[in-house]
C-alpha positions as CSV (number, residue, x, y, z in Angstrom):
1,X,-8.6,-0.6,-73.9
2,X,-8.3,-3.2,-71.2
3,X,-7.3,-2.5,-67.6
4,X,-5.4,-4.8,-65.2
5,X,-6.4,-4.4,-61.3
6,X,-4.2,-6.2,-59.3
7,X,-5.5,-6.9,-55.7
8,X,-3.2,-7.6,-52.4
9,X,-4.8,-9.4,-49.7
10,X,-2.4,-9.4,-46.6
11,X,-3.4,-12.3,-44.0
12,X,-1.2,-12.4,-40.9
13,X,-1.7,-16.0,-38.7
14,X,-0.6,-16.6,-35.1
15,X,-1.0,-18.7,-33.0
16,X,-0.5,-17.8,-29.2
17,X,0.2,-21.3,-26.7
18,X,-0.4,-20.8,-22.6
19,X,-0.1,-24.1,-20.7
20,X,0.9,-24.4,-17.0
21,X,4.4,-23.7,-17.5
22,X,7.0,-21.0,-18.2
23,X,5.8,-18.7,-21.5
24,X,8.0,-19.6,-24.3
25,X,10.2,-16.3,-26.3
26,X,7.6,-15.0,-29.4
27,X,8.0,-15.5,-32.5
28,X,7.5,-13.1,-35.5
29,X,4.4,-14.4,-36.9
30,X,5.1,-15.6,-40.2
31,X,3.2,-13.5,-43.2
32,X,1.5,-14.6,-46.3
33,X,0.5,-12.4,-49.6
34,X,-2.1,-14.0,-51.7
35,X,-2.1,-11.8,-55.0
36,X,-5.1,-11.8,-57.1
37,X,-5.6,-10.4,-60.6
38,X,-8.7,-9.4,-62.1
39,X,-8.7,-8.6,-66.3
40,X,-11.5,-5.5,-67.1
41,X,-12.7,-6.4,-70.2
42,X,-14.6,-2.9,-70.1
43,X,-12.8,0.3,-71.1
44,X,-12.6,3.2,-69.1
45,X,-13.9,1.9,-66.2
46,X,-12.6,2.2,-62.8
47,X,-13.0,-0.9,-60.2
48,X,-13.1,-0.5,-56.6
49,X,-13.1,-3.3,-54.6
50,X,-12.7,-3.0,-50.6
51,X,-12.1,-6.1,-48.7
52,X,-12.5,-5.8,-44.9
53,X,-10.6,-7.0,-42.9
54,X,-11.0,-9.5,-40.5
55,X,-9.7,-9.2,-37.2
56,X,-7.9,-12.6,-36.0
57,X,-9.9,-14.2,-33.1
58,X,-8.1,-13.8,-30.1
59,X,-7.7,-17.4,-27.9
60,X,-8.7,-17.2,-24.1
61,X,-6.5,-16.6,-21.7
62,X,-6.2,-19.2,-19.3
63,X,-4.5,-19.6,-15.9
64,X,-3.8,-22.7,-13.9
65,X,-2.8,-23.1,-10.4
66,X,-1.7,-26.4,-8.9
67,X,-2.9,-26.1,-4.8
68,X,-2.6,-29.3,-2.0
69,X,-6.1,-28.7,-1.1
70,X,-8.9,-26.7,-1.7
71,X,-9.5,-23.7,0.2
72,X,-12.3,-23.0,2.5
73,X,-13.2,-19.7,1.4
74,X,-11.6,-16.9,-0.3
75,X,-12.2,-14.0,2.4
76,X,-9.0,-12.2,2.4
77,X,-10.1,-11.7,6.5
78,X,-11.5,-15.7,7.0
79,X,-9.8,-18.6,9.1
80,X,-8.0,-20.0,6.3
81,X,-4.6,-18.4,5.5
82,X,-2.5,-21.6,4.0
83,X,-1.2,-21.0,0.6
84,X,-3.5,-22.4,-1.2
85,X,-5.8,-19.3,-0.8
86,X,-3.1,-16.9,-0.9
87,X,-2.2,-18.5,-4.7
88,X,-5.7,-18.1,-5.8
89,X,-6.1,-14.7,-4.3
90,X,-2.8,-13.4,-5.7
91,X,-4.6,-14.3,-9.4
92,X,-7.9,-12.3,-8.4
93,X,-6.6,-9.4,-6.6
94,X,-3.5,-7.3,-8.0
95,X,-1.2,-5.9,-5.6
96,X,-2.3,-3.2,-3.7
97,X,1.3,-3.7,-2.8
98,X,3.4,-6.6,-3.9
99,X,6.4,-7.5,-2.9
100,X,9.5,-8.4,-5.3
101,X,13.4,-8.9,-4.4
102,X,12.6,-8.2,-0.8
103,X,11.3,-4.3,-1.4
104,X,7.6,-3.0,-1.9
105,X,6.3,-2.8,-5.4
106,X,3.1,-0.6,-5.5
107,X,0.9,-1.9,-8.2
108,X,-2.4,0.1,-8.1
109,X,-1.1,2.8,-6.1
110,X,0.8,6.3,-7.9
111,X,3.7,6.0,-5.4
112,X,5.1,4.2,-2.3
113,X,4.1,6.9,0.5
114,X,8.0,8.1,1.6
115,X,9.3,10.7,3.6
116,X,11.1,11.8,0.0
117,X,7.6,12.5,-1.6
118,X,6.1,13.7,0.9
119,X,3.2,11.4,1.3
120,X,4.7,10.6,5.3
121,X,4.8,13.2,7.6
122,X,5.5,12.9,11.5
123,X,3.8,16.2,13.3
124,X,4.0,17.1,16.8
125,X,0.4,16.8,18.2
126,X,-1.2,17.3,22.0
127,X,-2.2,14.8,24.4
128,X,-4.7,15.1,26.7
129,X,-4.9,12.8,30.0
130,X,-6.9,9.4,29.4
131,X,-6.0,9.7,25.4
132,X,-4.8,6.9,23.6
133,X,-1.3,6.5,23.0
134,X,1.8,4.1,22.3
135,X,4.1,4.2,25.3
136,X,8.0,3.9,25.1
137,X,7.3,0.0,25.0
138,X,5.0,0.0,21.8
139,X,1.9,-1.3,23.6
140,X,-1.4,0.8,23.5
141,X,-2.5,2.6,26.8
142,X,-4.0,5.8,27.7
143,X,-2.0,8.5,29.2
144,X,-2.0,8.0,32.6
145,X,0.4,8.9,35.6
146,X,3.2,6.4,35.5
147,X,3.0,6.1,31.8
148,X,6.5,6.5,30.4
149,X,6.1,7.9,26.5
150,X,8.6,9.2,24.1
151,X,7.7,13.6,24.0
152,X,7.9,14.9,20.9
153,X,11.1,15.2,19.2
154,X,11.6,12.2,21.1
155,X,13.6,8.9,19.5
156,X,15.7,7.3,22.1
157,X,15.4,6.2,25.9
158,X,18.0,9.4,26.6
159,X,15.1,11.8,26.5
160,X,12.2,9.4,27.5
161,X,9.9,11.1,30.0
162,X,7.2,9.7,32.7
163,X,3.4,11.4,32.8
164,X,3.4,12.8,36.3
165,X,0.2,13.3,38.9
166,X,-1.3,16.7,37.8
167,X,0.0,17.0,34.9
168,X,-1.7,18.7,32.1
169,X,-1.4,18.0,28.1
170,X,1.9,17.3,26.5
171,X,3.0,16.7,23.3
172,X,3.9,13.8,21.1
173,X,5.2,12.4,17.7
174,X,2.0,11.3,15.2
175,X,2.6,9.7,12.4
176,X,0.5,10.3,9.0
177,X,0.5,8.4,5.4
178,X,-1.6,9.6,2.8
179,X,-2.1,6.9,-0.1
180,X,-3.1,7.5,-3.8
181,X,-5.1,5.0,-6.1
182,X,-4.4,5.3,-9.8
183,X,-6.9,6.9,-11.6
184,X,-9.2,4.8,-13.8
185,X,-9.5,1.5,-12.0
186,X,-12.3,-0.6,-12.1
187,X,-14.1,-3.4,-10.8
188,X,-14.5,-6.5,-12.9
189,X,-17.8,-6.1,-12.7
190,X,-17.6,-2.2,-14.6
191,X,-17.6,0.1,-10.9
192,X,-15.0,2.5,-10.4
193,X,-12.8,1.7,-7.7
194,X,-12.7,4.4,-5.0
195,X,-10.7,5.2,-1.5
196,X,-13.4,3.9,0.1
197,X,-13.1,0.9,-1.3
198,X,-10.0,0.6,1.3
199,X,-11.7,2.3,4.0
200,X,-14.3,-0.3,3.4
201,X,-12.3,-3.4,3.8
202,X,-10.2,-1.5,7.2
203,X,-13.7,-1.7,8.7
204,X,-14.3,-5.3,7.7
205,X,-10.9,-6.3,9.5
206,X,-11.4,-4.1,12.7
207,X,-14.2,-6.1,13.6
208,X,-13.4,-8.2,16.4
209,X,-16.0,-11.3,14.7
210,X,-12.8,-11.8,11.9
211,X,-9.3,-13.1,13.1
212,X,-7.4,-10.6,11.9
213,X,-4.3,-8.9,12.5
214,X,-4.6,-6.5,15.0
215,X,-1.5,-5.3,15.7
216,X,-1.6,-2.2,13.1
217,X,-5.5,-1.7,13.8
218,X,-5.3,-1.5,17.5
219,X,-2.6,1.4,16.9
220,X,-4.3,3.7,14.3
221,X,-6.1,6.4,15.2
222,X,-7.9,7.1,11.8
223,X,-8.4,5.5,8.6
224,X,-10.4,7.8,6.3
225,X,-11.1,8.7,2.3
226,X,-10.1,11.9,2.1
227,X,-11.4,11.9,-1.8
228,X,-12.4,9.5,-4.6
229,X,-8.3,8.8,-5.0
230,X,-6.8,9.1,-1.5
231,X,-6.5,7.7,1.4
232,X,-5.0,8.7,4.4
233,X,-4.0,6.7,7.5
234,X,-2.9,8.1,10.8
235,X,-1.2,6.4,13.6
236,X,-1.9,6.8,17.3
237,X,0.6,9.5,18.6
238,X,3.8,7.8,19.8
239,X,3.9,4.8,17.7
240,X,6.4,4.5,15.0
241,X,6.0,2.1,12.6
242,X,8.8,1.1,9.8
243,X,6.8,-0.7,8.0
244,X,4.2,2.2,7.2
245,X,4.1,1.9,3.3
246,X,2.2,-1.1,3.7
247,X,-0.6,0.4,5.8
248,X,-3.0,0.6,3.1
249,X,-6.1,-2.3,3.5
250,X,-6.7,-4.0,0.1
251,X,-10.1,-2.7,-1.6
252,X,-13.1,-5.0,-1.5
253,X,-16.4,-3.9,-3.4
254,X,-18.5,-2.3,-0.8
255,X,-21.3,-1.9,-3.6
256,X,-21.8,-5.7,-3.0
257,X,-20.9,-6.5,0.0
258,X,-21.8,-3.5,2.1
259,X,-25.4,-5.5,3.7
260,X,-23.0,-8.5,4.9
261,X,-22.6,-9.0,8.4
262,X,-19.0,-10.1,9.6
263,X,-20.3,-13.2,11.0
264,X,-21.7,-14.6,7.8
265,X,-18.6,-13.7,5.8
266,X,-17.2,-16.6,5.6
267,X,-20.2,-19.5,4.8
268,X,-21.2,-16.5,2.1
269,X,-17.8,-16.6,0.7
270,X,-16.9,-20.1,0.3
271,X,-15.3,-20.5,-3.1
272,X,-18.6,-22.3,-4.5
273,X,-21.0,-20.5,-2.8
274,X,-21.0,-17.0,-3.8
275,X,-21.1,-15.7,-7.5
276,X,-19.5,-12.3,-7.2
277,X,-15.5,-12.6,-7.0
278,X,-14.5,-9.6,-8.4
279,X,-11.0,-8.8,-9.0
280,X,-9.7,-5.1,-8.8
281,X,-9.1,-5.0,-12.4
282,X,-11.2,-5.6,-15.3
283,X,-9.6,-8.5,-16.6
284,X,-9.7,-10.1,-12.9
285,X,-12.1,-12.2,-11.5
286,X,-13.3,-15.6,-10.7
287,X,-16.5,-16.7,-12.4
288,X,-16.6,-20.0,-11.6
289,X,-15.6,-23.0,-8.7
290,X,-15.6,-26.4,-9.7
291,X,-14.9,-29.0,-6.4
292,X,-12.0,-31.0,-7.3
293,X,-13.0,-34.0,-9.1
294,X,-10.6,-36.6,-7.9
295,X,-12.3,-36.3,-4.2
C-alpha cells in the first residue's frame, strides 16, 4: 500500500520602503505556495513532518530630518530654541501635548484636563495679608493695602475690590488641574515613567540658572505628584489662565539626571556629548550624534 503526503509550505515576502519623503499607500504582499509531494514507499506508516516557520526579518526603521544647522544642545530648557532643535526633539520626545488643527492633542496623557471631566476645578480659597497673589492686572504681588484683586466669585472689573489698611483675610478664586499619565509608559532605556518624572523637569525650569519661561512658573503655587499617574498643578489664587491644559512640564528621566546641576546642563547635553537621550517611549531615543560632515 503506498501513501501520498502532500506538504504546503506558505512563504509570504514584503518588502517595506521608508526614504525621506511621504510614505507610499501598502500594498497586499503578494503570496506564493510551493507544494511538495513526498511518495511512502512503506505501508502503514504515518509521516509527520513540521516545518517551522520562519519569521520574516523586519527592516530598521529609519528617520531623517533635514535641519539649517546643527543644534547646540538638545536641553528642552537650554539657550537654543531655533527649529532645528525643536525638529529633533519632536522625534525623541512624544507629545506630552501636541498640537494639531489649532486644538490640543494629548498624547501620553488619559484626557485633556476640562472643566467637563472634572480634572479643573476653581475653589474659593483664603488669603492672608503678605500672601502671594495675582492682582486684577495679572502680575504677581503679595496682598498688600492698595492691592486691587478680583474676590471670589469675582470675573469682571464691576465687582473688583481694593485690600484696605486693617484688613484681615479675604477670599479668592484658585485654580487647580490634576493631570493623568497613561499607564504603562516607559523609558527607552526599560524605567517606568512616573508623575515625578514631570515634577522633575518643573523643578529643572524654575531654576533661575535656565532661560526659561517664567511666566506660568512665577504664577503657580504648587506643582506636586500626587501618585505614580497624577499630577496636579495649582495656580496662585487670582490668576486665571485659558491656557491651563497645557500646564503639564514634559517628563525628563530624573533616574539619570537627578545629580546634574542646572549650570552644567547644557555643556552635558550637547548633542555629541552625552550618551543617554532617552525618549519617553520605548521605541524613542537617540543613540547616536554624528557632526555634519560637509563642515
Amino acid at each position: 500500500m503506498r501513501k501520498t503526503l502532500t506538504l504546503g509550505i506558505l512563504a509570504v515576502l514584503s518588502m517595506l520602503l521608508l526614504a525621506c519623503q511621504t510614505a507610499s499607500p501598502s500594498r497586499t504582499p503578494e503570496v506564493q505556495t510551493v507544494v511538495v509531494t513526498v511518495t511512502v514507499e512503506q505501508e502503514d506508516q504515518i509521516v509527520t513532518e513540521i516545518i517551522p516557520a520562519t519569521p520574516t526579518p523586519q527592516p530598521q526603521r529609519s528617520l531623517t530630518i533635514c535641519v539649517v544647522q546643527e543644534p547646540e544642545n538638545l536641553f528642552i530648557y537650554g539657550n537654543d530654541s531655533g527649529k532645528s532643535k525643536n525638529n529633533i526633539l519632536n522625534a525623541i520626545y512624544d507629545g506630552p501635548i501636541d498640537t494639531l488643527s489649532y486644538s490640543h492633542v494629548h498624547i501620553i496623557l488619559e484626557d485633556l484636563p476640562s472643566f467637563q471631566n472634572g480634572d479643573v476645578r476653581s475653589e474659593s480659597v483664603t488669603v492672608n495679608p503678605g500672601d502671594p497673589i495675582v492682582n486684577s492686572s495679572g502680575m504677581v504681588t503679595t496682598l498688600s493695602p492698595g492691592v486691587q484683586f478680583y474676590p471670589a466669585g469675582c470675573n469682571d472689573q464691576d465687582c473688583m475690590a481694593t485690600y484696605l489698611e486693617g484688613q484681615t483675610r479675604i477670599t479668592m478664586n484658585q485654580m487647580e488641574v490634576t493631570f493623568t499619565l497613561l499607564p504603562g509608559l516607559l523609558w527607552s532605556d526599560g524605567t517606568p515613567l512616573r508623575a515625578s518624572d514631570s515634577v522633575y523637569s518643573f523643578e529643572l525650569a524654575s531654576a533661575s540658572e535656565l532661560p526659561t519661561e517664567k511666566q506660568v512658573i512665577d504664577r503657580t503655587s504648587s506643582y506636586r505628584a500626587v501618585d505614580g499617574q497624577t499630577v496636579r498643578w495649582t495656580g496662585l489664587p487670582g490668576y486665571k489662565d485659558a491656557n491651563f491644559a497645557s500646564n503639564f512640564w514634559t517628563p525628563l528621566p530624573e533616574h539619570l539626571w537627578r545629580n546634574f546641576y542646572c549650570k552644567r546642563f547644557a555643556q552635558r547635553l550637547r548633542p555629541n556629548a552625552h550618551p543617554h537621550r532617552l525618549g519617553c517611549l520605548p521605541d524613542r531615543r537617540m543613540d547616536t550624534w554624528r557632526p555634519n560632515p560637509l563642515e
